[in-house]
TIKOLZA-249153 format. One record per residue (C-alpha): z, x, y; residue in one letter. Coordinates in steps of 0.2 Angstrom, whole numbers. Layout:
<rs>
c3  c1  c2  aa
Z  X  Y  A $
...
</rs>
This chain:
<rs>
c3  c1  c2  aa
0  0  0  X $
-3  6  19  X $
9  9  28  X $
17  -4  38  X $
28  0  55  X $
41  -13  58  X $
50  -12  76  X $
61  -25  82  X $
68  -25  101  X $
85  -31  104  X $
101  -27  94  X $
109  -44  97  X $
115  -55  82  X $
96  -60  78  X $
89  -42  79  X $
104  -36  69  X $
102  -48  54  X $
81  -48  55  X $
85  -28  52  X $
98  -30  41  X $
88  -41  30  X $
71  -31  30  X $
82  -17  25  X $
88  -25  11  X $
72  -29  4  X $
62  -14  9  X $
76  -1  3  X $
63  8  -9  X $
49  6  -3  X $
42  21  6  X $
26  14  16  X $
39  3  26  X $
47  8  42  X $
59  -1  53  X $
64  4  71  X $
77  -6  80  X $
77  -2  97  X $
92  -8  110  X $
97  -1  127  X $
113  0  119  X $
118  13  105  X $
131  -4  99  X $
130  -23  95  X $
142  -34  105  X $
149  -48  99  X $
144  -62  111  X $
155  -76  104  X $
171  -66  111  X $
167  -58  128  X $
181  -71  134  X $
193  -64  123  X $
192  -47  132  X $
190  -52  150  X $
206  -61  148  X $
214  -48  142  X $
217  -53  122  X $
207  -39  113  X $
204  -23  119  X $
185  -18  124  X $
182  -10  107  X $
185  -24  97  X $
168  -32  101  X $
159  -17  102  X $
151  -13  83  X $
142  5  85  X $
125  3  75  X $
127  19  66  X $
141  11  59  X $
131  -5  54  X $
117  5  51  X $
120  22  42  X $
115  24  24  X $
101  11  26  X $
81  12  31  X $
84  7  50  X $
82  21  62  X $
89  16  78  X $
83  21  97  X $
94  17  110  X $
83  17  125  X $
73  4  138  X $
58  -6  133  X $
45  -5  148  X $
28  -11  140  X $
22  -20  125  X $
3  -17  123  X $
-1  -31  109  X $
-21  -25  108  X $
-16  -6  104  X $
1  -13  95  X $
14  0  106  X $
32  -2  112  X $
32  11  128  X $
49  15  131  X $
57  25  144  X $
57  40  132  X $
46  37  120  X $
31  27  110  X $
31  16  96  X $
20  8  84  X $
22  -8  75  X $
10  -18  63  X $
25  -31  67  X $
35  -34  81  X $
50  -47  82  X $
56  -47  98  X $
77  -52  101  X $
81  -47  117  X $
89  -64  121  X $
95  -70  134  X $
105  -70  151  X $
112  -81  167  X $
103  -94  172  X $
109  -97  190  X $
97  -112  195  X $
95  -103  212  X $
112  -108  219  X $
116  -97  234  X $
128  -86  231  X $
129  -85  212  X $
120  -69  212  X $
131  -60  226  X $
148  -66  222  X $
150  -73  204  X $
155  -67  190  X $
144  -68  171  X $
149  -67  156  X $
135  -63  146  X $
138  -44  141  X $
154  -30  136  X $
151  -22  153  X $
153  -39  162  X $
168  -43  152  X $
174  -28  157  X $
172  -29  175  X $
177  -48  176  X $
195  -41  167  X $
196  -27  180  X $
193  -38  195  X $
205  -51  189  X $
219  -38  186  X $
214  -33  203  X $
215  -49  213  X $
234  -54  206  X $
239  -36  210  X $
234  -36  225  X $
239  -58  229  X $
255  -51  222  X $
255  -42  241  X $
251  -52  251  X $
261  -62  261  X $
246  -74  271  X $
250  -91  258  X $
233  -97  262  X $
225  -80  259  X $
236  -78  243  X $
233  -95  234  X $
214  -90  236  X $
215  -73  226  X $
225  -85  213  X $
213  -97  211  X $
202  -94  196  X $
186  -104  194  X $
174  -106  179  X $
156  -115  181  X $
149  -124  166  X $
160  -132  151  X $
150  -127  135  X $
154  -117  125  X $
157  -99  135  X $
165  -109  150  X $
179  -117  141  X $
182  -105  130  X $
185  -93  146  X $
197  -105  154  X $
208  -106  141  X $
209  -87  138  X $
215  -88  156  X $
229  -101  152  X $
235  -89  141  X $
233  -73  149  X $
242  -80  166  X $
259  -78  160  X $
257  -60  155  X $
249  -58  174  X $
263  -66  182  X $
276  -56  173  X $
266  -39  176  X $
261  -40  194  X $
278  -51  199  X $
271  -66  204  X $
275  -85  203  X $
265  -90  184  X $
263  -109  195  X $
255  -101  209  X $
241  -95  197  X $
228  -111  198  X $
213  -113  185  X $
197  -124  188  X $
185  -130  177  X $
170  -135  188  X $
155  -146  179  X $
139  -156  185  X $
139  -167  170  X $
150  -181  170  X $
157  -175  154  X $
163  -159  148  X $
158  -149  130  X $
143  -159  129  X $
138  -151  112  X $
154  -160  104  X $
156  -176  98  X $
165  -187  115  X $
183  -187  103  X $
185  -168  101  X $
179  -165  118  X $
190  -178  127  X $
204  -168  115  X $
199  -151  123  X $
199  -159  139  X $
217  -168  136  X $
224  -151  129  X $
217  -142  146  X $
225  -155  160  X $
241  -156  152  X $
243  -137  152  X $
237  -138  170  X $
220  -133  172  X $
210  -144  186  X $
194  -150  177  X $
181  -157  188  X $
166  -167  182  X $
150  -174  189  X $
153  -158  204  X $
140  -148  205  X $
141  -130  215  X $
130  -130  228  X $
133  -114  236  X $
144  -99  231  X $
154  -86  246  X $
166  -73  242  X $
180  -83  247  X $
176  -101  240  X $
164  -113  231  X $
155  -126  241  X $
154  -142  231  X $
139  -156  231  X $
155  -168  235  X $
156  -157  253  X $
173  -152  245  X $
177  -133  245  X $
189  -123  232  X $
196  -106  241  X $
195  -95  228  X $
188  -78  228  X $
184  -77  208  X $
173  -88  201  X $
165  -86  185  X $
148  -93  183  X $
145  -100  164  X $
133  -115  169  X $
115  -111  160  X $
105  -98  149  X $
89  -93  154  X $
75  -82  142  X $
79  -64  146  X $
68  -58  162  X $
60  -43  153  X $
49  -54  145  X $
41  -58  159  X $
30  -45  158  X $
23  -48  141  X $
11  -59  143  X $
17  -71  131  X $
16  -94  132  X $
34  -97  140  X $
42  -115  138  X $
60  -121  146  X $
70  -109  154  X $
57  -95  153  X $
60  -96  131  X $
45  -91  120  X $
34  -104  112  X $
31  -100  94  X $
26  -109  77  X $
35  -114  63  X $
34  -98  57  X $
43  -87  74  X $
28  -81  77  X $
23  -79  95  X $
8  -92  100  X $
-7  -85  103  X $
-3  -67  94  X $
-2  -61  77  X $
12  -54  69  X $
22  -54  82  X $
40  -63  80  X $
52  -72  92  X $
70  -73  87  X $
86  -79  94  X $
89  -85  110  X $
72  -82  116  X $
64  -94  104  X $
56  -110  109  X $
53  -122  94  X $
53  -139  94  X $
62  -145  78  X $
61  -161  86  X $
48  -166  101  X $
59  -162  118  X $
74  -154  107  X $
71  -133  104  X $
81  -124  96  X $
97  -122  99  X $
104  -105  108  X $
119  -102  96  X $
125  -89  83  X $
118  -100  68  X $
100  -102  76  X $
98  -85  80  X $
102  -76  61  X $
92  -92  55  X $
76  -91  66  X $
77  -71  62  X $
79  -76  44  X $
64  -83  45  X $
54  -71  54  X $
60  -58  44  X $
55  -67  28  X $
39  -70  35  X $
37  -53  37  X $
39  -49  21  X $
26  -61  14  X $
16  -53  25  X $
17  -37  16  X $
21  -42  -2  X $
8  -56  -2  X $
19  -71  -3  X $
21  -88  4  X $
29  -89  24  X $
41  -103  23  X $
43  -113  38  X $
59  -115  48  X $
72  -128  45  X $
87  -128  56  X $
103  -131  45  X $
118  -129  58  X $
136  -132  51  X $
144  -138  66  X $
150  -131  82  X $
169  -124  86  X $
177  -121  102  X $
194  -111  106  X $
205  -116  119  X $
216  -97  121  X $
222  -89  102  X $
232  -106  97  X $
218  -121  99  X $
204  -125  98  X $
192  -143  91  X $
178  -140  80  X $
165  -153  71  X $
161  -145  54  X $
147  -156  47  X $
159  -170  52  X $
174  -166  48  X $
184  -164  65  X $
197  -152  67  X $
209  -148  83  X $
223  -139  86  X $
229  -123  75  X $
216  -126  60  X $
200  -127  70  X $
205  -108  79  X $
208  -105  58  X $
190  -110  53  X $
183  -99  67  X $
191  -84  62  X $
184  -88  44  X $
166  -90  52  X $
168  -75  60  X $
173  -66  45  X $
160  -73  37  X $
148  -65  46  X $
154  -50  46  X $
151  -53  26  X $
135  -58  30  X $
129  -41  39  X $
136  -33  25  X $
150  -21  36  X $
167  -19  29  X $
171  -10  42  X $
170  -20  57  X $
177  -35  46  X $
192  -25  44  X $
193  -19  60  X $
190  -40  66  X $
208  -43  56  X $
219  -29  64  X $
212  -34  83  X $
214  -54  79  X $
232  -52  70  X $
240  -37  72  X $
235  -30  88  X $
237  -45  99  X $
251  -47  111  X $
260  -63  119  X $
258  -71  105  X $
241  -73  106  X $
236  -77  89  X $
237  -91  78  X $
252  -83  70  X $
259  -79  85  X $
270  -65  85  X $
274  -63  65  X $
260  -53  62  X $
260  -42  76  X $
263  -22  71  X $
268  -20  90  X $
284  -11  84  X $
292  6  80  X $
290  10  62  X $
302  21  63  X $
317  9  59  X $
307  9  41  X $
310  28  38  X $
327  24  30  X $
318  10  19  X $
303  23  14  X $
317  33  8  X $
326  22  -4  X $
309  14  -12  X $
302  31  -13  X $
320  37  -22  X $
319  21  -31  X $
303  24  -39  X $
307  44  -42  X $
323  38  -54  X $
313  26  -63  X $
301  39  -68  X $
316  52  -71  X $
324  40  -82  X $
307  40  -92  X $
305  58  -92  X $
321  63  -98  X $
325  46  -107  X $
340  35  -98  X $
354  45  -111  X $
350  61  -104  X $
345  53  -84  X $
362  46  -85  X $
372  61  -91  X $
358  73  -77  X $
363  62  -64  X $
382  61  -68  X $
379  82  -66  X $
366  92  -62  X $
368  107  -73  X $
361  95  -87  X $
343  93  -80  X $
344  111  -88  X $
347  103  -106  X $
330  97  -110  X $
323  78  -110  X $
330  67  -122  X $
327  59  -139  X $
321  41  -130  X $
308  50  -119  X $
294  41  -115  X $
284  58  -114  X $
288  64  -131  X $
294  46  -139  X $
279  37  -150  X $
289  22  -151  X $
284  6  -140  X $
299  4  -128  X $
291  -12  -116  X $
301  -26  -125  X $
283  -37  -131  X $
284  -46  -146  X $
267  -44  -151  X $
271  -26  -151  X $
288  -23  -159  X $
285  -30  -174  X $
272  -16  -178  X $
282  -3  -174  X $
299  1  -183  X $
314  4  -172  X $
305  -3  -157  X $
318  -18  -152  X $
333  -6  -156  X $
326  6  -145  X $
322  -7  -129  X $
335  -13  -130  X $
347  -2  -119  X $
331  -1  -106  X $
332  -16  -97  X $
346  -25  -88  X $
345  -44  -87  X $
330  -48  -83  X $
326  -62  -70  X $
315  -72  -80  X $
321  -76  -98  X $
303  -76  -105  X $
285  -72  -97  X $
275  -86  -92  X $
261  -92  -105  X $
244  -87  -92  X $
255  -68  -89  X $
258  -66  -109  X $
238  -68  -110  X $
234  -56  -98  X $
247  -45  -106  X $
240  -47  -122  X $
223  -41  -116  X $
230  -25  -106  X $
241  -20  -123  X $
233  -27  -137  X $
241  -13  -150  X $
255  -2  -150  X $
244  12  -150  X $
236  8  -133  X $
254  3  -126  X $
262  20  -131  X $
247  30  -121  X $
251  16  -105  X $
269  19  -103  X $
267  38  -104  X $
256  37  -90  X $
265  24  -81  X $
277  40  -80  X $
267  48  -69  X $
260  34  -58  X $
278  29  -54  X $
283  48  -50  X $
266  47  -40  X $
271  32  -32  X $
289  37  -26  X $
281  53  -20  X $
269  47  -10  X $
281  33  -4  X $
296  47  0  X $
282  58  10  X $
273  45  18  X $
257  50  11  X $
245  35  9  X $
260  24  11  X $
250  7  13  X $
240  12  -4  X $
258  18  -14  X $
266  1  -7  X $
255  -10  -11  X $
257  -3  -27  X $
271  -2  -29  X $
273  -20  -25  X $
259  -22  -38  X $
271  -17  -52  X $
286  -24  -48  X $
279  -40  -48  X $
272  -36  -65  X $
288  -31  -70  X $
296  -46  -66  X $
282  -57  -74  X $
285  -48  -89  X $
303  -51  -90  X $
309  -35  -87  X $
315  -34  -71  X $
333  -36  -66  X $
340  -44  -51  X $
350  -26  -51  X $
330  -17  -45  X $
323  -35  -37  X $
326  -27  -19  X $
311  -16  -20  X $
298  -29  -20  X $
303  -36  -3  X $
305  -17  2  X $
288  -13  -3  X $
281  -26  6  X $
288  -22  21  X $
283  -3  20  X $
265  -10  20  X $
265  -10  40  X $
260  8  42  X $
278  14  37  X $
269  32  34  X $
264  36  51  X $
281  40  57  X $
289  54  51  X $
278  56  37  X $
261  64  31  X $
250  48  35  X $
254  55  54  X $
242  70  51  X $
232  64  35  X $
225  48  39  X $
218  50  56  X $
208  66  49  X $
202  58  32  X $
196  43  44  X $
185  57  54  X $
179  65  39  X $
176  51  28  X $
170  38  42  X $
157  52  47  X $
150  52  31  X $
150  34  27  X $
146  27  43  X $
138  43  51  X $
142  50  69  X $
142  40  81  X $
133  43  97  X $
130  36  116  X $
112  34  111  X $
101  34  96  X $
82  42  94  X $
80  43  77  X $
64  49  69  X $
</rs>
């Protein structure tokens, strides 16, 4: 087969899963090449731009490096500007470079849409991008630090007023970071939390128009009772640095306002010479391919389809991986000589959060409010991660979402924060650890002699004992199945265990056992290495080396041990103990300090490659 260059513009969540999936199926074949090319060296994660400009998550936690998403996979990635696309030659021109392509998908997306109001350009704020996140936290930070100073009331009430344009999805999402967020700026820059005013301003007469009327008019109950002024059917006329004019002739002194209100194709596509439909979106068949050009794809927010006559697409997460699904699959029967399967929308719902603790949702018509519908969308979000295949980023999701989050900013409020000096657990890492070491000495040296070598320690000089589990080829784990195939065995468990908690295991336990041990042989060759993954346990525990590894094992066992009837309320303290060294116990006065941090370098280098300000593969 010749060979075919693939290129795709844009490394939003359309570009990103057209790559990932082209990847996938090309992996092994050699005439295929596929360039993605951003002006970013990362891929944000549009759906929580609210989350850092209010202050929830840190700027990172949004920001997936595309080495990291990338590396060990087909993509080469160029991080620099597209200037020209020349469809009759089939060439990108970049700033720095040239491309070809025998297909192009195009994903740039989209941006603002400020309908030409006055103002909106000069003196609002977007929240369409990390650096606009960014710089919308900054200035907020900012303005309260600086209100916090000023004695003028009028001047003062201003710089505390907060407003957001538009109530879909980005708007009320924003405003309820906000009424979160507000306490934490009240307390910080010493301030009155009730002179901090929120508005939500909307032309519509309604708010969260993508919603079923009963969720929205929960959303909009949840936001008044908590104080935030919604205003409907008031559109913005004109925009100062100071205040928003009003279609009523009413005026709001505020000097942030944050403008949410449309999306618009983005304007680089202007240049392309391509059919244009509402709000400057590409026109393309039911294939994504551009009207009027051959292979040439439209994914994402920049795509207009018609599923229905007057009703395109629309421009949310779901349309845009499915709309590059399609594209992407057309492309491959494009080259592997298949069948292009038109696009069929199949959207599951929409999901809205109100701050960290609630949110409404319409799952395929199920409705959820409050605590579960903020649940479901951290599952959704998971599950994309899941769905771009990175590990990683969905792991790094967890810790930023649960454990990083302050103020009780998630939907488990403060109990699964790790906000807290692991040093109080040093004490505790030594008794587990100690715990763990005894148990295997008792095993090495057989409880007779562990007894008589703790009692003094000239006898750890003596030899191990007759009932070692090193040298002993009797079963010693007190299993039925197993002791009456071995002479002596019962006689010799006997004096092993103390009480245990549970008089017998449960039937589904005994099954597993069963298969893990089936013959006395195989259980003699396990507990002599169980010697040496408990002394490995209580080792790593004592030296805080790989100490979230080591207790999880350790919980692992003991809860074995109880489901096998062996455990005795006298050793039942080191499960809980265990779980509770899983919060990073190790990285205070303990190898994981030094270890970790360098086997993450190392090993994240290999894995994931090196990460860099700006990609030019070749």
């Amino acid at each position: 087969m010749a060979k075919k260059d693939i290129v795709i513009i844009g490394a939003g969540y359309a570009g990103v899963h057209a790559a990932k999936k082209l990847a996938k199926k090309f992996k092994k074949d050699e005439a295929v090449s596929i360039t993605l090319i951003d002006r970013h060296s990362y891929h944000t994660m549009m759906t929580e731009l609210h989350e850092v400009a209010a202050h929830r998550v840190e700027p990172d936690a949004i920001q997936f490096d595309l080495r990291r998403l990338f590396n060990r996979t087909k993509v080469k990635l160029v991080t620099d500007n597209v200037t020209h696309v020349n469809y009759e030659t089939k060439c990108v021109t970049t700033e720095h470079g040239t491309y070809q392509f025998d297909y192009l998908i195009l994903g740039m997306g989209g941006e603002p849409n400020d309908f030409g109001t006055p103002g909106v350009a000069e003196h609002a704020f977007t929240l369409w991008s990390w650096e606009d996140a960014i710089k919308l936290r900054e200035h907020i930070e900012k303005t309260v630090r600086k209100a916090a100073a000023i004695q003028n009331d009028a001047i003062r009430r201003a710089m505390l007023t907060f407003t957001v344009c538009g109530s879909g999805f980005t708007g009320i999402e924003m405003v309820g970071e906000l009424l979160e967020w507000k306490t934490r700026l009240a307390k910080e820059y010493k301030v009155d939390e009730n002179e901090i005013t929120l508005y939500v301003v909307e032309a519509a007469p309604t708010i969260l128009n993508m919603l079923d009327r009963k969720g929205a008019d929960k959303a909009e109950a949840y936001l008044v009772k908590n104080g935030v002024n919604v205003l409907k059917s008031s559109p913005i006329v004109e925009v100062k640095s100071d205040s928003v004019l009003l279609d009523s002739g009413d005026v709001i002194k505020t000097h942030t306002l944050i403008w949410t209100a449309g999306v618009q194709a983005n304007s680089d596509t202007n240049d392309y010479g391509m059919s244009a439909g509402r709000a400057g979106r590409l026109k393309v068949n039911q294939f994504m391919e551009a009207e009027e050009l051959d292979n040439v794809y439209v994914v994402g927010d920049l795509v207009y389809f018609e599923e229905e006559p007057g009703k395109p697409t629309p421009q949310i997460v779901e349309a845009a991986e499915q709309t590059a699904g399609t594209a992407a699959n057309s492309i491959i029967a494009e080259i592997t000589g298949g069948e292009k399967q038109p696009y069929k929308g199949k959207y599951h719902g929409v999901m809205v959060s109100i701050g960290a603790r609630y949110g409404v949702a319409n799952l395929s018509g199920i409705h959820l409010s409050g605590w579960f519908a903020n649940f479901m969308k951290h599952m959704v979000n998971l599950y994309y991660f899941f769905g771009i295949r990175s590990g990683y980023y969905m792991y790094q999701y967890i810790l930023h979402e649960f454990f990083h989050t302050k103020d009780k900013r998630n939907i488990f409020r403060n109990t699964t924060t790790r906000y807290g000096n692991v040093l109080w657990s040093f004490p505790l890492r030594l008794m587990v650890g100690g715990f763990w070491i005894a148990e295997a000495g008792a095993k090495i040296w057989g409880h007779e002699r562990w007894k008589e070598a703790t009692a003094s320690f000239s006898t750890f000089f003596k030899g191990i004992g007759e009932d070692s589990w090193l040298t002993g080829n009797t079963v010693t784990m007190p299993f039925d199945w197993l002791q009456t195939a071995t002479s002596g065995a019962s006689e010799a468990a006997s004096g092993d265990w103390a009480t245990p908690i549970l008089n017998h295991m449960p039937g589904w336990f005994e099954w597993i056992m069963k298969l893990m041990l089936p013959t006395p042989e195989i259980a003699i060759f396990m507990q002599k290495m169980m010697v040496f993954i408990e002394l490995a346990i209580g080792l790593a525990i004592l030296f805080g080396l790989f100490t979230w590894l080591a207790s999880f094992m350790s919980s692992g066992f003991l809860l074995m041990f109880t489901f096998s009837a062996m455990l005795g309320w006298d050793k039942f303290w080191a499960l809980p103990a265990s779980i509770a060294l899983l919060n990073g116990s190790g990285r205070t006065l303990g190898l994981d300090y030094w270890i970790i941090p360098y086997l993450q370098k190392k090993l994240g280098g290999f894995w994931y490659g090196n990460v860099r300000g700006f990609y030019k593969d070749r």
